[in-house]
C-alpha positions as CSV (number, residue, x, y, z in Angstrom):
1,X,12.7,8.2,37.3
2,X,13.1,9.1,33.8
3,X,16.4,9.2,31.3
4,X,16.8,11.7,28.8
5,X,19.1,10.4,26.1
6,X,19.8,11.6,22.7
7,X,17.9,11.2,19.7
8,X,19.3,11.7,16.4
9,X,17.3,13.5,13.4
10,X,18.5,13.6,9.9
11,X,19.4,17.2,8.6
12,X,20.0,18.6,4.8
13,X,22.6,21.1,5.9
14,X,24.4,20.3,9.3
15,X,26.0,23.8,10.3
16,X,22.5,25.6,9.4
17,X,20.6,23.5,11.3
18,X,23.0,24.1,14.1
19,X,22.6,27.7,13.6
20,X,18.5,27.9,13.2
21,X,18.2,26.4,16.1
22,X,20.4,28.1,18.4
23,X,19.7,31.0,17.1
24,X,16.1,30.1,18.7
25,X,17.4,28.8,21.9
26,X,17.6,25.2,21.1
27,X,21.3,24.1,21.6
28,X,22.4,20.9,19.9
29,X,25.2,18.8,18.2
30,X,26.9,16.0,16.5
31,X,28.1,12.9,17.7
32,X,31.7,12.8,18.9
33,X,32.0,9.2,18.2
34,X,35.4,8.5,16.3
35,X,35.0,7.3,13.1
36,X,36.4,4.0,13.5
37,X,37.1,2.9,9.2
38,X,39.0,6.0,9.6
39,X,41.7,4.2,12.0
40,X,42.0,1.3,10.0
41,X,42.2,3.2,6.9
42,X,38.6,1.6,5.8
43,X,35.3,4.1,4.2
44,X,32.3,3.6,6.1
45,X,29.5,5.0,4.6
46,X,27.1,5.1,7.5
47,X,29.7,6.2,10.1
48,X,30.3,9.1,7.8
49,X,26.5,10.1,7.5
50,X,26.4,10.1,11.1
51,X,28.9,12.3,11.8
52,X,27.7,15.0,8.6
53,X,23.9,15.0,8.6
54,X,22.6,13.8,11.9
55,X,21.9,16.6,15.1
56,X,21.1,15.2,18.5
57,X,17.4,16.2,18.9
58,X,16.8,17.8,22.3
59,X,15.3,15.1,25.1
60,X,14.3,17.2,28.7
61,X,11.9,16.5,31.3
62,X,10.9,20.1,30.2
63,X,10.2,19.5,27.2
64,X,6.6,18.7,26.2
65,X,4.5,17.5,22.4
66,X,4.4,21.3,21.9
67,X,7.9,21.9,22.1
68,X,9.5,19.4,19.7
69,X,6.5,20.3,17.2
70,X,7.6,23.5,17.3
71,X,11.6,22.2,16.7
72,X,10.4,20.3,13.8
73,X,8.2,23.0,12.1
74,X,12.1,25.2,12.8
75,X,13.7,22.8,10.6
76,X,11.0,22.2,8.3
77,X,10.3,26.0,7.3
78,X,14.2,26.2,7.2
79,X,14.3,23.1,4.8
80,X,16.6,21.7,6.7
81,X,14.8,17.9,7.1
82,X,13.2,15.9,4.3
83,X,9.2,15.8,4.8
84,X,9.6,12.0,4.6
85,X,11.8,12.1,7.9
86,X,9.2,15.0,9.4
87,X,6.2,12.4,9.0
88,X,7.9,9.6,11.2
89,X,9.0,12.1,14.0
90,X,5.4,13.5,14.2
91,X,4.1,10.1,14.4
92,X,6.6,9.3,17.1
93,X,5.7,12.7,18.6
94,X,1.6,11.7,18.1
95,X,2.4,7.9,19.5
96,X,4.8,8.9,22.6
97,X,2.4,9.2,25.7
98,X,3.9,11.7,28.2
């Protein structure tokens, strides 16, 4: 049995990513964790760069190496992800034995 969970991937612009890829028929999102500093009146940088440039990455048993290549190149030809980030996800992608 297998558990698809949600992997995050760094975006330039958040609401264009969004778009591209639904616009393709990839659906995706943000996290809808509360931003806890923001409760106690404290900044926290990394909470806030979660919530404004990270997407949740499709994971399905349907999906295949092909598939999230095909994601990535989206976002890439879109400049939406920095070729930095691209390298470790294809790596992951290359590495991760279906």
């Amino acid at each position: 049995k297998f558990s698809y969970w949600q992997f995050l991937i760094r975006v330039k612009d958040l609401n264009k990513a969004k778009k591209v890829l639904f616009q393709n028929g990839i659906e995706t999102g943000t996290t809808n964790l509360p931003n806890l500093g923001e409760l106690n009146n404290t900044f926290l940088e990394n909470a806030k760069i979660l919530k404004n440039e990270y997407i949740y990455f499709p994971m399905h048993s349907f999906l295949n190496k092909k598939s999230y290549k095909e994601i990535l190149k989206l976002l890439l030809s879109n400049e939406l992800i920095w070729i930095r980030s691209t390298i470790y996800y294809l790596l992951a992608l290359i590495l991760w034995d279906f």
